[in-house]
C-alpha beads as a LAMMPS data file, in Angstrom:
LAMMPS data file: protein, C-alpha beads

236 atoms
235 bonds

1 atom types
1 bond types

-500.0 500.0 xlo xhi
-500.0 500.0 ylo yhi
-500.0 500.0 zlo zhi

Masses

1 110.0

Atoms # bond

1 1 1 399.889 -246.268 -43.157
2 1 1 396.877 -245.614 -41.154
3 1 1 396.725 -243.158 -38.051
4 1 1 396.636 -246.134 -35.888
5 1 1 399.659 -247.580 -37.432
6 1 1 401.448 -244.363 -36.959
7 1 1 400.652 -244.177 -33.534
8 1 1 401.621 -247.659 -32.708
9 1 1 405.119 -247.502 -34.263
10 1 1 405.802 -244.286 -32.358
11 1 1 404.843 -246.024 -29.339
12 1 1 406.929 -249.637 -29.913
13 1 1 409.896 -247.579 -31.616
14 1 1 410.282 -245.085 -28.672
15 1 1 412.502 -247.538 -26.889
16 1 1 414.977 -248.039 -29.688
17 1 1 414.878 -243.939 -29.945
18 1 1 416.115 -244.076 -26.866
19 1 1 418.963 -246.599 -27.121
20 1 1 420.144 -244.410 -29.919
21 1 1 420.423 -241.672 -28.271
22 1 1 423.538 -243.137 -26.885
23 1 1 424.850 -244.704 -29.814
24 1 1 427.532 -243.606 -31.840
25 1 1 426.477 -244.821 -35.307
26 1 1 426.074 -242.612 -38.436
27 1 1 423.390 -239.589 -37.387
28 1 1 421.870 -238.743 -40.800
29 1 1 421.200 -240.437 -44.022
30 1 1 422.351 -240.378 -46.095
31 1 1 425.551 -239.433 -44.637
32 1 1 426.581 -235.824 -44.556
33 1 1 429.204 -235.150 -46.722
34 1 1 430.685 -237.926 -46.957
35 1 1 428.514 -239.421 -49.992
36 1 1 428.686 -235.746 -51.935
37 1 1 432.114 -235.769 -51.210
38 1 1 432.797 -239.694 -52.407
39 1 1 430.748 -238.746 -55.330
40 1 1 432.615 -235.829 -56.129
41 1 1 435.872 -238.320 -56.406
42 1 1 433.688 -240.558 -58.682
43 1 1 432.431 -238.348 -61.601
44 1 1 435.524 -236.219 -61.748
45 1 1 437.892 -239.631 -62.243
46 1 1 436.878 -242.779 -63.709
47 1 1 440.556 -243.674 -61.669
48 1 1 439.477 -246.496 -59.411
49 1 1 442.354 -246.361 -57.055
50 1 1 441.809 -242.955 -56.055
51 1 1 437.910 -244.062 -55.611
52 1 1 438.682 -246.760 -53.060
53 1 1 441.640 -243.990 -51.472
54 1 1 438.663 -241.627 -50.876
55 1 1 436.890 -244.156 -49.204
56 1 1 439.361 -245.597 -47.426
57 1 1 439.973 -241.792 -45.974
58 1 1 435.924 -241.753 -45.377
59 1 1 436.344 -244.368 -43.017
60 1 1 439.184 -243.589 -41.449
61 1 1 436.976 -240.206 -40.137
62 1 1 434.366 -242.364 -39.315
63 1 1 436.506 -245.102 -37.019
64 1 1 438.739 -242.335 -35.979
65 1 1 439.536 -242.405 -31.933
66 1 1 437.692 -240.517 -29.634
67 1 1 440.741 -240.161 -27.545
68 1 1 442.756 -238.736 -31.208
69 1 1 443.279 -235.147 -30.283
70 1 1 440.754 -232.882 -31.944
71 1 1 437.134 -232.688 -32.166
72 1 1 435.256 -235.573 -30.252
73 1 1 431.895 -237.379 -30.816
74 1 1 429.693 -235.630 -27.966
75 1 1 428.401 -238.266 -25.322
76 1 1 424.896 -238.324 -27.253
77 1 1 423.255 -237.912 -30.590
78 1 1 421.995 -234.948 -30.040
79 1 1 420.210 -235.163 -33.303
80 1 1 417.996 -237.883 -31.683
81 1 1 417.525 -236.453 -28.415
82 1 1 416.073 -232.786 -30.376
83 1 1 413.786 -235.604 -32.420
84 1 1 412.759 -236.954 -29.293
85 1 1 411.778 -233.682 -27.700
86 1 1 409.738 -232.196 -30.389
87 1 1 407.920 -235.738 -31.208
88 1 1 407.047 -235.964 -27.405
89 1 1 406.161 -231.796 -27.306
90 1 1 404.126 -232.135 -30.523
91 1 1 402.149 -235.582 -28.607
92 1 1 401.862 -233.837 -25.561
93 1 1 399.989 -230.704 -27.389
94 1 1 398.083 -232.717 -29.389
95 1 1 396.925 -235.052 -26.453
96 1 1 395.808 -231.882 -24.396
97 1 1 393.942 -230.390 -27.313
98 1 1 391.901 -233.538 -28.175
99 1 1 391.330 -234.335 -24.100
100 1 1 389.510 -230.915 -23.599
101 1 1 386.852 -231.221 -26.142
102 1 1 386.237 -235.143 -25.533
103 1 1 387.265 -235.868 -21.967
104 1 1 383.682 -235.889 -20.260
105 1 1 383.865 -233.887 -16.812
106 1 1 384.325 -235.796 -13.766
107 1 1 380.478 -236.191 -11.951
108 1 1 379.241 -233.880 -9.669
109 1 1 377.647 -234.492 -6.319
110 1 1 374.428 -235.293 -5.856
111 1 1 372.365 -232.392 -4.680
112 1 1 371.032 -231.631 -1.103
113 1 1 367.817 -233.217 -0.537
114 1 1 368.839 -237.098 -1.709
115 1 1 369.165 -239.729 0.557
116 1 1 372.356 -239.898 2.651
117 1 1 372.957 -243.289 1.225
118 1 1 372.107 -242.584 -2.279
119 1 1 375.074 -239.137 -1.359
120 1 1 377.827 -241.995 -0.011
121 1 1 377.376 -244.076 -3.161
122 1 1 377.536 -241.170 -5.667
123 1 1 380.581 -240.169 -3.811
124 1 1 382.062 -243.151 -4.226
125 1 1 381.683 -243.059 -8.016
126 1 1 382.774 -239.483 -8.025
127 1 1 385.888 -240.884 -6.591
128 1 1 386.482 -243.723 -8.994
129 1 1 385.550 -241.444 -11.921
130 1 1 387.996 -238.832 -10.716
131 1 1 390.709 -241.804 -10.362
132 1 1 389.745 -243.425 -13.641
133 1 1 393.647 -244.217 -15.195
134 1 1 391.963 -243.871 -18.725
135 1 1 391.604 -239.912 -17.618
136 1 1 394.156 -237.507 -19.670
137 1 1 395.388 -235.700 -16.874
138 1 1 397.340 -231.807 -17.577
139 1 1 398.811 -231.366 -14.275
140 1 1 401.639 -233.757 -12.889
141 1 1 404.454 -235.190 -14.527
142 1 1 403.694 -235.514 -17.857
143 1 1 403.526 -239.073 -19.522
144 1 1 406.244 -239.874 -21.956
145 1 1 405.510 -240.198 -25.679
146 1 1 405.111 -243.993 -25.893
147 1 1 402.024 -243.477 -23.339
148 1 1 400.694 -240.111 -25.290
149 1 1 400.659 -241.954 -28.379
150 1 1 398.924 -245.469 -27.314
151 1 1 396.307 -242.709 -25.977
152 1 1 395.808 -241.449 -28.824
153 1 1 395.559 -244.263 -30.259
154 1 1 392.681 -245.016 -27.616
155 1 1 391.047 -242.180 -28.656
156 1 1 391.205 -242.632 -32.356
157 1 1 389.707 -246.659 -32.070
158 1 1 386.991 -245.579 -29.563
159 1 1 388.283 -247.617 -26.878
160 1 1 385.899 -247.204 -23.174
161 1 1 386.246 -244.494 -21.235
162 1 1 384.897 -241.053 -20.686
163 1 1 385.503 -239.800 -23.652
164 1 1 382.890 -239.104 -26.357
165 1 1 383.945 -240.167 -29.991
166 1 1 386.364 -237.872 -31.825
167 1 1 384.520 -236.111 -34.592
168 1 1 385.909 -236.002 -38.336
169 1 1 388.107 -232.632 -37.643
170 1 1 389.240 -233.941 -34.271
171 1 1 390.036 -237.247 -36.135
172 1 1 392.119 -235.326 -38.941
173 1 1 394.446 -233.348 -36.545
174 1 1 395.557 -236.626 -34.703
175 1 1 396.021 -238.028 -38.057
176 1 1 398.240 -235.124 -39.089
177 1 1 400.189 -235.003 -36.135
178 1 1 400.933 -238.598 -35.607
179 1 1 402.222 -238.804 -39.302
180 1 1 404.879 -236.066 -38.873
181 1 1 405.861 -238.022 -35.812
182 1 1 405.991 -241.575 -36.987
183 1 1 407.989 -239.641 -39.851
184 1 1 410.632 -238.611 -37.594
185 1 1 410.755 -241.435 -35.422
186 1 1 411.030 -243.457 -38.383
187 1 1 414.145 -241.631 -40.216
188 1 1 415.484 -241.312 -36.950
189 1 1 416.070 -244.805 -37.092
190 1 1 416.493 -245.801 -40.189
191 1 1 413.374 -247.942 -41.111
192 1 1 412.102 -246.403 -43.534
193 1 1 413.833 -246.137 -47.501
194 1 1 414.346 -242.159 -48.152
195 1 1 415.367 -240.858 -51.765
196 1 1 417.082 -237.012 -51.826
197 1 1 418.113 -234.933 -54.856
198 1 1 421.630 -233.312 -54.426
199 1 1 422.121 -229.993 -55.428
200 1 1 425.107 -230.752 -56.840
201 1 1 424.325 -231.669 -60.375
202 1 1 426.913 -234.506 -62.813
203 1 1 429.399 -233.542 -65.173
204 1 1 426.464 -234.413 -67.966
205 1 1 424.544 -232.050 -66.362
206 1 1 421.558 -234.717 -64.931
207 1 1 420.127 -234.488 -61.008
208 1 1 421.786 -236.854 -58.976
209 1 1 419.220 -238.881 -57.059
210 1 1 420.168 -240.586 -53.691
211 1 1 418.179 -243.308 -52.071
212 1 1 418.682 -246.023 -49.358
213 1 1 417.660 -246.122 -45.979
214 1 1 416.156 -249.176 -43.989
215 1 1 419.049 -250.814 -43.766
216 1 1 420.177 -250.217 -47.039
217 1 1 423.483 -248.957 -48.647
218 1 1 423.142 -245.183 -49.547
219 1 1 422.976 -245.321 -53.619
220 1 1 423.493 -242.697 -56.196
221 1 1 421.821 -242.546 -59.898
222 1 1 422.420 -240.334 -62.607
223 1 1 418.726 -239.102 -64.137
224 1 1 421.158 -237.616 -67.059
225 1 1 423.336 -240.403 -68.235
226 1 1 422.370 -243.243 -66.098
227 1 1 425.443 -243.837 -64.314
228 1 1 424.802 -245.366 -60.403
229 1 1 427.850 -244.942 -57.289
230 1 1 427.392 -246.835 -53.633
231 1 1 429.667 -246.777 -51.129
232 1 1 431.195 -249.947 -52.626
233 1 1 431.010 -250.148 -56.838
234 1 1 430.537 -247.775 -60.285
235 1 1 428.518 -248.668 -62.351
236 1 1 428.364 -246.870 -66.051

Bonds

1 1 1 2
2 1 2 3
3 1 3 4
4 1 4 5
5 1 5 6
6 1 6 7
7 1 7 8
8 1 8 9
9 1 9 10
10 1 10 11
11 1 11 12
12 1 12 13
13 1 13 14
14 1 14 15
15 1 15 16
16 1 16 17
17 1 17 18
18 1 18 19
19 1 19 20
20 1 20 21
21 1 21 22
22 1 22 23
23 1 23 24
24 1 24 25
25 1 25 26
26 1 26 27
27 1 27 28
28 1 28 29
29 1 29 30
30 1 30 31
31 1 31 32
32 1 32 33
33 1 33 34
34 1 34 35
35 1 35 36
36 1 36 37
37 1 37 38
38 1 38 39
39 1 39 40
40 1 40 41
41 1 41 42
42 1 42 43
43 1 43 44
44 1 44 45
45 1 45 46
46 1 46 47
47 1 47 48
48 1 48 49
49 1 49 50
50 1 50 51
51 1 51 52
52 1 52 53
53 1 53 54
54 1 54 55
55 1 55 56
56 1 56 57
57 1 57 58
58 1 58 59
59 1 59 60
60 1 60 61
61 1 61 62
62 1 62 63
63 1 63 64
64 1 64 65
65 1 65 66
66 1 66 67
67 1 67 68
68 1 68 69
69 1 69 70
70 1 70 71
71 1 71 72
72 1 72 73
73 1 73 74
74 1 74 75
75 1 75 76
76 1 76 77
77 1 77 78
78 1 78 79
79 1 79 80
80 1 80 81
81 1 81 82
82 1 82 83
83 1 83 84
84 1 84 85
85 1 85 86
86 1 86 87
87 1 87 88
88 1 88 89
89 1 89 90
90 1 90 91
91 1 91 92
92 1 92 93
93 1 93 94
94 1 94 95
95 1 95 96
96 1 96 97
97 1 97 98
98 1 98 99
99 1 99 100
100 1 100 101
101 1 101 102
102 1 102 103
103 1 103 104
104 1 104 105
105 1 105 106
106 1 106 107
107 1 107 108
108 1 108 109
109 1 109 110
110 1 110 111
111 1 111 112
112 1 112 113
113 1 113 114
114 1 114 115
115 1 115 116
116 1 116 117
117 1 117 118
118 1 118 119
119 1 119 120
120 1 120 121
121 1 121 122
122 1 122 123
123 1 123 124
124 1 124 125
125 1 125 126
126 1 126 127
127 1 127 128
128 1 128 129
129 1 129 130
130 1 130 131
131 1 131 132
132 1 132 133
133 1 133 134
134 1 134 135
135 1 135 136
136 1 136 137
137 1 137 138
138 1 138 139
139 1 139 140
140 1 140 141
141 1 141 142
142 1 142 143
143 1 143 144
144 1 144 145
145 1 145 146
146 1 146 147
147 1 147 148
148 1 148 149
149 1 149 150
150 1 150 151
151 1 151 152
152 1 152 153
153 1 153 154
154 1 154 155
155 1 155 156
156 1 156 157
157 1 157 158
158 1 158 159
159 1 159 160
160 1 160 161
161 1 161 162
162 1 162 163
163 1 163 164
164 1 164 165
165 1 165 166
166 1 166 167
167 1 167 168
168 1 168 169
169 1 169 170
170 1 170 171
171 1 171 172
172 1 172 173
173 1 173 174
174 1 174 175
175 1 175 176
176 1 176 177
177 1 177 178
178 1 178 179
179 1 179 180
180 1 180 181
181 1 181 182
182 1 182 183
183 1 183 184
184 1 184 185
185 1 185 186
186 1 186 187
187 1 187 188
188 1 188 189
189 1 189 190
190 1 190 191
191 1 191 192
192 1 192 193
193 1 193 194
194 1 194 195
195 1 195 196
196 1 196 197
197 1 197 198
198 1 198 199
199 1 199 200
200 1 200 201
201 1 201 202
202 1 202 203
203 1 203 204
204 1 204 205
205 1 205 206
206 1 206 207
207 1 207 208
208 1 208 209
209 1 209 210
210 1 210 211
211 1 211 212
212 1 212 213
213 1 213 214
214 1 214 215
215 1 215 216
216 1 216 217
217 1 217 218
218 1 218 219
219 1 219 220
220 1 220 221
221 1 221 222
222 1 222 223
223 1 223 224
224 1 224 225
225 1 225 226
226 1 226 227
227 1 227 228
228 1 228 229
229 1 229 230
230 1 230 231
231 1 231 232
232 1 232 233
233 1 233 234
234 1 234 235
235 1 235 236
């Protein structure tokens, strides 16, 4: 993906970040502990029964009440809401950094001696320039990340404004950061397919890869004998 397209998922993505923020679906992928521990079940038993038992008890924790006695979901995923923060914190930096060496100063006045009329309309410009919405401003609220990054993403297609072009360093930093944030955003959500090693290696002794994501079924292959688990068959 390019810089822009980072940028521009961050910014249409933002608003599904924050409708999961108060979901209560599964918070990391693949699942922790419950696909090392279903796995576990698998390679030490070939016993289907006791398979689907393990699953069935995986989904029981996973539907369980929150009004069950014992520990209870907390009212957010506060998994997201710590993604959030240091996507919009690492925007926010990265905006103010790239706004102070290509934000052009806001005009000055026009010196004594000019003609009072040529004064009013230079002041008048002054005023718009100071106003201009394209301006990155560092005082104020601060503007959430969907705004930072479409920005940014001003800044890196040399949209109007009074700006300068970015140079190739000041290009390569927005790059850098807009990739680890599209990254989050992105496995935050779910839309991107992820593939992990466990460190828990099969009874053959081969690494046991898991990949999924998007959408996808968590799935678990063998690099030693070949053998593949999901969350619903075994297959040798």
């Amino acid at each position: 993906m390019t810089t822009a397209a980072h940028l521009w998922t961050i910014a249409h993505h933002w608003r599904d970040l924050t409708t999961a923020l108060a979901s209560t679906g599964t918070a990391t992928w693949p699942p922790a502990g419950r696909m090392a521990d279903y796995l576990a079940s698998i390679h030490r038993s070939d016993d289907e029964a006791e398979a689907a038992q393990h699953r069935a008890a995986a989904l029981r924790t996973l539907e369980r009440s929150p009004e069950q006695i014992g520990e209870m979901r907390a009212p957010i995923r506060l998994h997201v809401l710590e993604i959030m923060q240091t996507v919009h914190a690492d925007l926010l930096e990265c905006a103010d950094q790239t706004a102070a060496a290509v934000q052009r100063p806001v005009m000055s006045p026009l010196p004594k001696g000019y003609p009072d009329v040529d004064r009013a309309r230079r002041d008048i410009l002054i005023m718009q320039d100071r106003r201009d919405p394209r301006r990155w401003r560092w005082a104020g609220i601060r503007p959430d990340a969907a705004y930072t990054a479409l920005w940014l993403l001003a800044r890196v297609q040399g949209a109007p404004g009074p700006f300068r072009p970015l140079r190739p360093l000041e290009l390569d930093h927005v790059a850098s950061v807009a990739r680890a944030a599209c990254g989050r955003v992105e496995r935050a959500l779910d839309i991107v397919g992820q593939r992990r090693s466990l460190a828990e290696r099969h009874d053959c002794g081969g690494r046991i890869d898991v990949y999924g994501g998007a959408g996808a079924h968590p799935t678990a292959h063998c690099t030693g004998c070949g053998r593949t688990w999901t969350g619903e068959t075994v297959a040798a």
